[in-house]
C-alpha positions in Angstrom: 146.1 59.7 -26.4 147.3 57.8 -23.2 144.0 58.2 -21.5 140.9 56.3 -21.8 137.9 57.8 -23.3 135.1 57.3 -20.7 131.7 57.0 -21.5 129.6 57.5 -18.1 128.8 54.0 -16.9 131.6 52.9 -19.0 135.1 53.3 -20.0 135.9 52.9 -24.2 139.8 53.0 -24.4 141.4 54.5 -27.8 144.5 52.6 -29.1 147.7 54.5 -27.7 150.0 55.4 -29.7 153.3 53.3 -30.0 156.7 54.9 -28.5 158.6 56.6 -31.6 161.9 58.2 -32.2 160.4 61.6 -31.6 160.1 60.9 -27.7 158.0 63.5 -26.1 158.2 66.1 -29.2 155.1 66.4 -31.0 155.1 65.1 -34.6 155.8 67.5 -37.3 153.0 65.6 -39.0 150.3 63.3 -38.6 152.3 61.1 -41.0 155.6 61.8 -39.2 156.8 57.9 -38.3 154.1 56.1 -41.0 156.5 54.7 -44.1 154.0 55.2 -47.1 154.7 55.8 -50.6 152.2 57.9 -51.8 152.8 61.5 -51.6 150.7 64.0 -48.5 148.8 66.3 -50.1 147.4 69.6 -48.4 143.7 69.7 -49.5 142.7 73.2 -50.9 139.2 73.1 -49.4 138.1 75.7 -47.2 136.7 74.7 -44.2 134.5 77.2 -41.7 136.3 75.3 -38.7 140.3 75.7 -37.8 139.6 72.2 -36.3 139.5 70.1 -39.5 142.8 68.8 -40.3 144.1 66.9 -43.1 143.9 63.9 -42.9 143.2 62.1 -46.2 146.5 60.8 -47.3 146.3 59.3 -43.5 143.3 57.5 -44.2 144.4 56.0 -47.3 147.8 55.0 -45.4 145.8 53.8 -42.7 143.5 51.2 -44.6 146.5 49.8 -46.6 148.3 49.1 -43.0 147.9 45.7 -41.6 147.2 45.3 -37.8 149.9 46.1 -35.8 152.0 49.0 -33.9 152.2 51.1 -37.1 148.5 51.0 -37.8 147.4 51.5 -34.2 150.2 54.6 -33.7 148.9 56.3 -37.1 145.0 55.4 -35.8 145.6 57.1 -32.7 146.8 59.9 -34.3 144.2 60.8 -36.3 141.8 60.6 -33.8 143.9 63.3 -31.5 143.8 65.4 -35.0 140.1 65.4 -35.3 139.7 65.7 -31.6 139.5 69.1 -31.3 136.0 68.8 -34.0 135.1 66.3 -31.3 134.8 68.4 -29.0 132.9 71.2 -30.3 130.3 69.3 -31.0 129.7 67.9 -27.9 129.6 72.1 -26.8 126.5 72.2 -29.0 124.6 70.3 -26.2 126.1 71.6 -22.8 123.2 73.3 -22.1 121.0 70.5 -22.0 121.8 69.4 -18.7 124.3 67.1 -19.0 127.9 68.0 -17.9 130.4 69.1 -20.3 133.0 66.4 -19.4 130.3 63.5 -19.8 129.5 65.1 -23.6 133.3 65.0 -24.1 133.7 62.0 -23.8 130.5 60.7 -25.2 131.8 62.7 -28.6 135.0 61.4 -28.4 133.5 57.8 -28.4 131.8 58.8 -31.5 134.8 59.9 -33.3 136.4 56.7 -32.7 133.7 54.9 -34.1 133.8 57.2 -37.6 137.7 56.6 -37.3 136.7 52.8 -37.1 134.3 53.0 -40.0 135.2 55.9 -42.3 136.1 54.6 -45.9 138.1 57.1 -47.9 137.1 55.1 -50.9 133.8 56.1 -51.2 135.2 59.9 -52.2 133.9 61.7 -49.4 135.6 63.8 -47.2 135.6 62.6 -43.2 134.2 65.3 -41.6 131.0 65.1 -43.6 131.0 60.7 -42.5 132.6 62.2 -38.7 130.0 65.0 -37.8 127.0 62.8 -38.2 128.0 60.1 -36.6 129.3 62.1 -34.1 126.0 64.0 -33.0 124.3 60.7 -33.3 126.6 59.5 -30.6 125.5 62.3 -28.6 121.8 62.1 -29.4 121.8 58.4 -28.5 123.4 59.2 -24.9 120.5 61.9 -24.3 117.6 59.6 -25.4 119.5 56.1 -23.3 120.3 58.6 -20.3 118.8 61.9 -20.0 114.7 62.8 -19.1 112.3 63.0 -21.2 109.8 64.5 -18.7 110.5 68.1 -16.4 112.4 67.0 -13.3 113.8 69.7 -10.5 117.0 70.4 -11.3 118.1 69.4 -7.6 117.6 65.9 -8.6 119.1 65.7 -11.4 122.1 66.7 -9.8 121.5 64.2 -7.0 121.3 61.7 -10.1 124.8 62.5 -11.3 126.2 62.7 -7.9 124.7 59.2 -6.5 126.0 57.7 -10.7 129.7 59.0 -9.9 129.9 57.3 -6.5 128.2 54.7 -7.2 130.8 53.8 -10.4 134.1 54.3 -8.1 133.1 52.2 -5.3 132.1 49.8 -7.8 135.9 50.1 -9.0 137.4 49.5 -5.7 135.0 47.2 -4.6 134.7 44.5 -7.8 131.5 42.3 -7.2 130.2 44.3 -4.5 127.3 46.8 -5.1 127.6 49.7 -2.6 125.1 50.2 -0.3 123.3 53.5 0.6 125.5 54.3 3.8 128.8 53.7 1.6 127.7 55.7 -1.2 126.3 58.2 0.9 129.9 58.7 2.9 131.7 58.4 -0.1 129.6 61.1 -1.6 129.2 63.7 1.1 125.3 63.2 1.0 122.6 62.0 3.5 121.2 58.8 3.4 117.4 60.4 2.4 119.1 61.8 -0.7 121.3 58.9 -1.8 117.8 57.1 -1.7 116.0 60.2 -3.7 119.0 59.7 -6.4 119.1 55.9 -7.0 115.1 56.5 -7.6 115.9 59.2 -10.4 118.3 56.8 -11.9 115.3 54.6 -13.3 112.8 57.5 -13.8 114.7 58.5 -17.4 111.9 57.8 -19.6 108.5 58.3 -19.9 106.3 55.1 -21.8 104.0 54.9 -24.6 100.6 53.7 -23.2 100.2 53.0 -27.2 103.8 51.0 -27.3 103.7 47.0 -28.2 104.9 45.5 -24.9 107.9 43.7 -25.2 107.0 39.8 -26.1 103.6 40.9 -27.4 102.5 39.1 -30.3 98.9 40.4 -31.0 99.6 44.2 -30.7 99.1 44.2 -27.0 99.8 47.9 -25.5 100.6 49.0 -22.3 97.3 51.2 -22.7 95.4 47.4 -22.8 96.5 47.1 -19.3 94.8 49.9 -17.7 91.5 49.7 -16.8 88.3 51.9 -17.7 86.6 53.9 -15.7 83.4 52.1 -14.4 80.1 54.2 -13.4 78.5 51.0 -11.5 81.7 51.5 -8.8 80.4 55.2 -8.4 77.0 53.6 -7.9 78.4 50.9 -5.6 80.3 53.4 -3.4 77.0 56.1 -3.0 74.8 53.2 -1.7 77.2 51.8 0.9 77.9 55.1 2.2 73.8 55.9 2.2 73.5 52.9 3.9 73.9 53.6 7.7 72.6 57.1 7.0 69.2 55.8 5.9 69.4 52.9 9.0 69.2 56.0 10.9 66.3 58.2 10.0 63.2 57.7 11.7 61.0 54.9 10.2 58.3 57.0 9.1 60.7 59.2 7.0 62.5 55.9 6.0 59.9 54.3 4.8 58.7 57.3 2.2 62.2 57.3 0.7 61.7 53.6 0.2 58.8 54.2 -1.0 60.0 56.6 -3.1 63.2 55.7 -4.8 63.0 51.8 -4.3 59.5 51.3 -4.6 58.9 53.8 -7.7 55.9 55.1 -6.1 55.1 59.0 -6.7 54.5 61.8 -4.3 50.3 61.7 -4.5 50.2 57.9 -4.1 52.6 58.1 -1.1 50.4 60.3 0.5 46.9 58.7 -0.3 48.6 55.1 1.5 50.2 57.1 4.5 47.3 59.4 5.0 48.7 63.0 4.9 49.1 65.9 2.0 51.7 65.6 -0.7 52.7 68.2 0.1 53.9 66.8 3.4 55.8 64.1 1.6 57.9 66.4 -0.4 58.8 68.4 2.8 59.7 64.7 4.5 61.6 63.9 1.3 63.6 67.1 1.2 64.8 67.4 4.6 65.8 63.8 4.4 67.6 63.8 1.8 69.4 67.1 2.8 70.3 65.3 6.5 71.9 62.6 4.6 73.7 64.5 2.7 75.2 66.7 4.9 76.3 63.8 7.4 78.1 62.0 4.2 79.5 65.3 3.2 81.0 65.6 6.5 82.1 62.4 6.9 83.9 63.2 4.0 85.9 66.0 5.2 
C-alpha cells in the first residue's frame, strides 16, 4: 500500500501503512498489530466472490481508534483486503474503451472513499455500502471523461496518448504547460496529431440544446440561441442571383418578364400592348426563364 492510487489527471494517495514488528512478512491477519479487545469473528456468510474478506471486527476496531499510526496502519489494511473486489469491478468496464489500468485506479479511489465513509453501525455488511459506491466511482469517470458521441477509435487513442504526455511533462516541468513540439517529442507523435489529440480532449460531451445555460435565470436554453430558418433569405438570395441574368436578356424579352412577374400583367394583356399572339409571349417567357436558369445553375457548379 506504498503506492499512490492515481486517478488519470490526478493522483489520490491511500494512507501507508506504518512499519510493524512483522517487517516484510505479511500479517497473519488484518488485525495482526491492532490492540483491540473485542474478539475476531469469522462471518458464516457465503459470499459468490473469494474476494470478500472479513473485515467487520476491523471496522468496528477501526472507528473506536483515534487518529494516528495505529488507525492509519489498520485503514490501510483494509483497503489492500478489499482490493482485490476493487478491482473486479473496474473489469466489468474494460471494454468500454478506457484502459484497464485507468479503471484500476479509478475503482481503487472509490474503495477508499467507502473505507472513508462505511459505518458498521448501521448493520450492514461493507460490500453491499463498497460495491455501489464503487461502480459509481467508475460511472462518474465515464460520464466526466469518456464520449458520449461515436468517435474513431484512432483518436481516442491519440486522446490518451497526448493526456499521458501532457501529465509528465507537467510533473517535470511545474508551472509550465508543454507545448505541441515538447509533447509531441516526448510522445513519439507528429505535431498534426498532437494537435488532432488536444482537440479530442474538449470534444467529451455532447450538449443539450434544451439545457438551462449556466447563469440563466428565465429558463434560457442553448436551443434559444440558435436561430430559425428564414424563407425571406431564400427569397433574398434567388433575386440577387437573377439579378445580372435578367440585366442581360434582350430588352424586349426583359421587358415581358417584367411585365409579367413584377407588373402582374397576364399573357393576353401582354400581348394586346406589345402587339403579337400570346402565344408568342409564352414561348418568350419559357425560353427566358430556361436561359436564366441554366446560367445560375451553372454558375452554381
Amino acid at each position: 500500500m506504498g503506492t499512490a492510487l492515481r486517478r488519470p489527471g490526478r493522483a489520490c494517495p491511500v494512507p501507508k501503512a506504518h512499519p510493524n514488528s512483522h517487517g516484510d512478512r505479511p500479517p497473519q491477519s488484518i488485525f495482526e498489530g491492532v490492540a483491540t479487545h473485542m474478539p475476531t469473528t469469522a462471518s458464516a456468510k457465503h459470499h459468490p466472490h473469494d474476494d470478500a474478506p472479513d473485515t467487520a471486527e476491523a471496522f468496528r476496531t477501526l472507528v473506536g481508534l483515534p487518529p494516528g499510526p495505529q488507525r492509519d496502519a489498520l485503514r490501510a489494511r483494509i483497503v489492500e483486503a478489499w482490493l482485490p473486489m476493487a478491482e473486479r469491478l473496474a473489469g466489468r468496464f474494460r471494454s468500454r474503451g478506457e484502459s484497464y489500468e485507468d479503471l484500476r485506479q479509478v475503482a481503487s479511489l472509490g474503495l477508499v472513499k467507502a473505507v472513508d465513509r462505511y459505518d458498521p453501525e448501521r448493520g450492514n455488511a461493507f460490500e453491499s455500502y463498497a460495491v455501489p459506491t464503487i461502480t459509481g466511482e467508475i460511472k462518474r469517470h465515464f460520464r466526466d471523461h469518456m464520449w458520449t458521441l461515436h468517435v474513431p477509435r484512432r483518436v481516442q487513442d491519440l486522446r490518451n496518448r497526448v493526456r499521458f504526455a501532457a501529465q509528465e511533462l507537467s510533473q517535470t516541468t511545474p508551472g509550465h504547460g508543454p507545448t505541441v513540439a515538447e509533447i509531441a517529442a516526448h510522445a513519439g507523435m507528429s505535431e498534426e496529431d498532437v494537435r488532432t489529440g488536444l482537440e479530442a480532449l474538449e470534444s467529451f460531451t455532447a450538449l443539450s440544446l434544451d439545457a438551462e445555460l449556466p447563469g440563466s435565470e428565465d429558463g434560457y436554453s442553448l436551443g434559444d440561441a440558435l436561430g430559425a430558418a428564414d424563407p425571406a433569405l431564400d427569397t433574398v438570395v434567388d433575386r440577387e442571383a437573377v439579378k445580372p441574368r435578367l440585366a442581360a436578356l434582350p430588352e424586349r424579352e426583359r421587358t415581358i418578364l417584367y411585365m409579367r412577374f413584377f407588373g402582374g400583367m397576364t399573357q393576353s394583356r401582354i400581348a394586346e400592348q406589345l402587339g403579337i399572339s400570346q402565344m408568342h409571349v409564352s414561348r418568350l417567357i419559357s425560353r427566358s426563364c430556361t436561359r436564366m436558369r441554366d446560367q445560375i445553375m451553372h454558375d452554381v457548379a
